[in-house]
C-alpha positions, -999 to +999 in steps of 0.1 A: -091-639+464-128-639+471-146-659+488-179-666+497-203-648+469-197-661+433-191-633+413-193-651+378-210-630+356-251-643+352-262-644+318-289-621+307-322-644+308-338-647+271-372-631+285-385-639+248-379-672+249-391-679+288-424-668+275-429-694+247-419-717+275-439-704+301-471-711+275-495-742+288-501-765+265-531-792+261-536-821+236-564-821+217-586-853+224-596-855+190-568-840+167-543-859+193-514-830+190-506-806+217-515-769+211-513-736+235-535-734+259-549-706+246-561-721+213-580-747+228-616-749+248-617-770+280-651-791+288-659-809+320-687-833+323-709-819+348-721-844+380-753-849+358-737-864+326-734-834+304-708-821+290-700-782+296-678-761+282-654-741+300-640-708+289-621-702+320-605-734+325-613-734+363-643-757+366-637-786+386-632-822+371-608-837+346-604-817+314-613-827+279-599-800+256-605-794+221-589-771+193-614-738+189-628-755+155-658-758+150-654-791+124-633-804+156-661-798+182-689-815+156-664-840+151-657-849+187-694-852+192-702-874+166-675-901+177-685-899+212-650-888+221-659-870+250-673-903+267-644-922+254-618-900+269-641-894+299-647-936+305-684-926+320-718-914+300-714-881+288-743-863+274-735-842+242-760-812+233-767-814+194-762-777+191-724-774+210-708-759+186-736-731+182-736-728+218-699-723+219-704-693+194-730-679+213-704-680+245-674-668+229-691-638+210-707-630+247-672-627+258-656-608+230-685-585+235-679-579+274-639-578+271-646-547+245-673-532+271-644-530+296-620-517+272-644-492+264-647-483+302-610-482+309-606-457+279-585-478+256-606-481+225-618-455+197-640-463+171-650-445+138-632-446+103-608-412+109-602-422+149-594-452+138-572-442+110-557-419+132-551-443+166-532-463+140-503-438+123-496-426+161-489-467+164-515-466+195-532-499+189-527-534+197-558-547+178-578-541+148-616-545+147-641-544+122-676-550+113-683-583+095-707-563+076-688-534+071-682-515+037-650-540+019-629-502+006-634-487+042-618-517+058-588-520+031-580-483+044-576-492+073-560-524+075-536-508+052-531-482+077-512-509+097-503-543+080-486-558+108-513-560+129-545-590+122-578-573+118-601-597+134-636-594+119-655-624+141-681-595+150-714-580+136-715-541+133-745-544+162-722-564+181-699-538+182-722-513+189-737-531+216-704-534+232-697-496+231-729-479+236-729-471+200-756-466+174-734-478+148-695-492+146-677-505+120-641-498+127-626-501+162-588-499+177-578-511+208-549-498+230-516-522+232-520-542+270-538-569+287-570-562+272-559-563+237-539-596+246-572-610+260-592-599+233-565-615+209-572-652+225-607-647+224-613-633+187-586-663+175-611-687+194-641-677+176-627-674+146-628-714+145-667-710+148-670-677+126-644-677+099-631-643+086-637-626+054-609-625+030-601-591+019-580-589-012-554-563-014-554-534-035 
């Protein structure tokens, strides 16, 4: 008989699972339900009455957080709910939610910069196209502006993945030294999981254009 050690057999961990767990999630100040983390903007108000937002989530002070809508944000201001949940004077700018757009593009924009600098992006219709059979990507990208039967291709090319569309061609072109972008893949990883959070955030501020199917 053994003794000491308990050599019951351990059952395998649901890894799956421990990550829907493992996912924070914050309540929504004005919608009242809690949501991931990662679907929601944190503000602080600052020592001087005004409230910031706070894409990190590491400012210091108590958290107010808010779905990534931009109805909710507009919403929020209008009823004061930041003061409310706050209990002291908090100063709302009138353009927040504009602001907030202008912030999240900014970080969409620098997330693709470094994805461009660690090598894990192509751009360019047949690249793209290309990147996509060989199942390389993790995310889809395309110009806002870009031709509607170019982008059909190539979201065609791989249905299973969201083509997020929250960007301007010369946004995308800023981001990778380009004259010109309209189609962009990015490698599966961190970055792509990152750029994932961000994109689904501004979408609540810059809603996506429908494409039909053919």
């Amino acid at each position: 008989m053994a003794h000491g050690r308990d050599l019951t057999p351990v059952k395998k961990k649901n890894r799956a699972r421990d990550r829907i767990k493992a996912i924070p999630m914050r309540k929504c100040i004005a919608l009242g339900g809690e949501r991931p983390k990662n679907e929601l903007i944190r503000f602080v108000v600052a020592p001087d009455g005004y409230v910031v937002p706070d894409l990190e989530a590491k400012l210091p002070g108590r958290g107010l957080w808010l779905s990534a809508q931009r109805d909710v944000v507009n919403a929020a201001s209008a009823k004061r709910l930041f003061a409310k949940v706050a209990r002291r004077n908090a100063e709302v700018p009138e353009d927040l939610a504009d602001r907030l757009e202008v912030l999240l593009v900014t970080r969409c924009v620098g997330l693709l910069g470094m994805a461009r600098r660690s090598g894990s992006v192509v751009s360019g219709y047949e690249k793209v196209r290309t990147y996509l059979q060989n199942g390389k990507a993790g995310l889809i990208l395309a110009a806002r502006d870009g031709a509607i039967g170019g982008r059909r291709k190539v979201r065609n090319v791989a249905p299973e993945l969201t083509e997020w569309d929250q960007l301007e061609g010369f946004e995308l072109a800023q981001a990778l030294g380009k004259e010109t972008v309209v189609h962009v893949a990015v490698a599966q990883g961190p970055i792509a999981d990152r750029l994932a959070v961000e994109f689904g955030r501004l979408a609540g501020f810059r809603s996506s254009l429908e494409l039909e199917k053919p």
